[in-house]
Legacy VTK file of the C-alpha trace (Angstrom):
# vtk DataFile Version 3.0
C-alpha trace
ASCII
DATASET POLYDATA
POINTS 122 float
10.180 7.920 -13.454
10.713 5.037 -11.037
8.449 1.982 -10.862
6.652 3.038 -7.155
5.997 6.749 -9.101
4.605 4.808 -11.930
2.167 2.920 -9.633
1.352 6.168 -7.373
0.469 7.768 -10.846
-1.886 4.352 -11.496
-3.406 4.780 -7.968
-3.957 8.494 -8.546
-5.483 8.590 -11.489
-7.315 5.294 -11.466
-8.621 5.143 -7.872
-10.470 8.807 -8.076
-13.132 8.357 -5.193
-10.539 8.909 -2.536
-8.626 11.736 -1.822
-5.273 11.015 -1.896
-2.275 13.103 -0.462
1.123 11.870 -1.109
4.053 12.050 2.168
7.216 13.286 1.152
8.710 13.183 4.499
12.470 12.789 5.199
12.101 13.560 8.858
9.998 10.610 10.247
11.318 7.492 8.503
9.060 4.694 7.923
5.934 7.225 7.345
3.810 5.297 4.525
3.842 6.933 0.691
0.346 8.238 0.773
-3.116 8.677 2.921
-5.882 8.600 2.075
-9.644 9.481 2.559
-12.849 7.852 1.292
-16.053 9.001 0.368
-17.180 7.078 3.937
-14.979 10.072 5.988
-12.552 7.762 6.835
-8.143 8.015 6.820
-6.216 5.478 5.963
-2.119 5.164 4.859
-1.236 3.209 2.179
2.490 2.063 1.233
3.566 1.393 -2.223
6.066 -0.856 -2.981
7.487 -2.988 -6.444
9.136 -5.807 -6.846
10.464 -8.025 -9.953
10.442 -11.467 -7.646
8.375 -12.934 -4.508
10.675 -10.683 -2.121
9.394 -7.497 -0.824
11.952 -5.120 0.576
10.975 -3.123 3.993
13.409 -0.797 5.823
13.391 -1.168 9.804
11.133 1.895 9.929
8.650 0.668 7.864
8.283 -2.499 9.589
8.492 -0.393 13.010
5.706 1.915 11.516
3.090 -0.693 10.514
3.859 -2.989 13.651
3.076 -0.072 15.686
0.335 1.213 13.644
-2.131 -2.178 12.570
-5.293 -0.820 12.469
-5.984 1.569 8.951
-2.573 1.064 7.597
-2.017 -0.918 4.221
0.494 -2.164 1.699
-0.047 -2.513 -2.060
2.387 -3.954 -3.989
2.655 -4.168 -7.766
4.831 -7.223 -9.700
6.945 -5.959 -12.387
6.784 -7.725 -15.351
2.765 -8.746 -15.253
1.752 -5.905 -13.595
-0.244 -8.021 -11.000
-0.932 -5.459 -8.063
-2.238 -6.599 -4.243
-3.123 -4.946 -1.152
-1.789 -6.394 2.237
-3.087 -5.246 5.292
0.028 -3.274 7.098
-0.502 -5.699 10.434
0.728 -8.455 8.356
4.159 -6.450 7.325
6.126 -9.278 9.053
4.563 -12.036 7.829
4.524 -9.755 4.212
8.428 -9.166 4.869
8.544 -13.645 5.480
6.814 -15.175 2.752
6.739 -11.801 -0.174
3.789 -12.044 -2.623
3.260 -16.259 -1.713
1.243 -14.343 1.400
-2.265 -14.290 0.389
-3.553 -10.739 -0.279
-7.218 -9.138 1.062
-7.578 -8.262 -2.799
-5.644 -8.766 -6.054
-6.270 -5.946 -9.007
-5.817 -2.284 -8.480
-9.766 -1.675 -9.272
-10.666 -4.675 -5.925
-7.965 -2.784 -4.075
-9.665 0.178 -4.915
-13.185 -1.155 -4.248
-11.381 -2.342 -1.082
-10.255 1.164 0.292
-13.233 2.901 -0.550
-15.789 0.927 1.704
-13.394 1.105 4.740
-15.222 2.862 8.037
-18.786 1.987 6.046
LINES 1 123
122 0 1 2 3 4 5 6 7 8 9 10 11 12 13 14 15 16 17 18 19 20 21 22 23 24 25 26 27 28 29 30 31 32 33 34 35 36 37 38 39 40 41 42 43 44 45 46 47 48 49 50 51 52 53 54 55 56 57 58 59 60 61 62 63 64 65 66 67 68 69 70 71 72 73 74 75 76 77 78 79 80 81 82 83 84 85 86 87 88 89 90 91 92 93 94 95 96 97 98 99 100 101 102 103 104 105 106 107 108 109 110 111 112 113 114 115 116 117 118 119 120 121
């Protein structure tokens, strides 16, 4: 199991208020790993990504995605190694792609990210 399953797995089974549904979807590149929906009745998307370093890798499609989609649309990344995970808000993907995990965060720890995510549209 790769390291992005292995923190979908922590978001799933940790993060149990929302309702999460994971995007497999080959056709429209870019499309963020899962949404989700909170006990408030609200949608969100939320991309996963892992690094071992400061540098966070983006594809052209994801940046296109979450430039053209700021509003609901986030970015949690977890560092290998101490396992430090943080949520970025997706209309910062540029500045996310510029300065990797020296950008500050809206929360650090998967239970604040959680807290986070769950009180969105409250």
């Amino acid at each position: 199991m790769g390291p992005e399953r292995k923190l979908y797995q922590k978001v799933k089974n940790k993060l149990t208020s929302i309702s999460w549904i994971r995007l497999e979807n080959n056709s429209l590149l870019g499309t963020p790993d899962l949404l989700g929906y909170n006990n408030s009745g609200h949608f969100f998307t939320l991309e996963l990504k892992t690094t071992r370093g400061n540098k966070i890798k983006f594809s052209p499609h994801q940046i296109s995605f979450h430039t053209r989609h700021p509003h609901n649309t986030f970015i949690m990344v977890e560092a290998l190694g101490p396992g430090t995970v943080k949520l970025f808000r997706g209309s910062r993907i540029m500045e996310l792609e510029a300065c990797g995990l020296k950008l500050e965060a809206c929360c650090s720890g998967l239970e604040a990210c959680g807290l986070l995510l769950d009180k969105l549209g409250a």
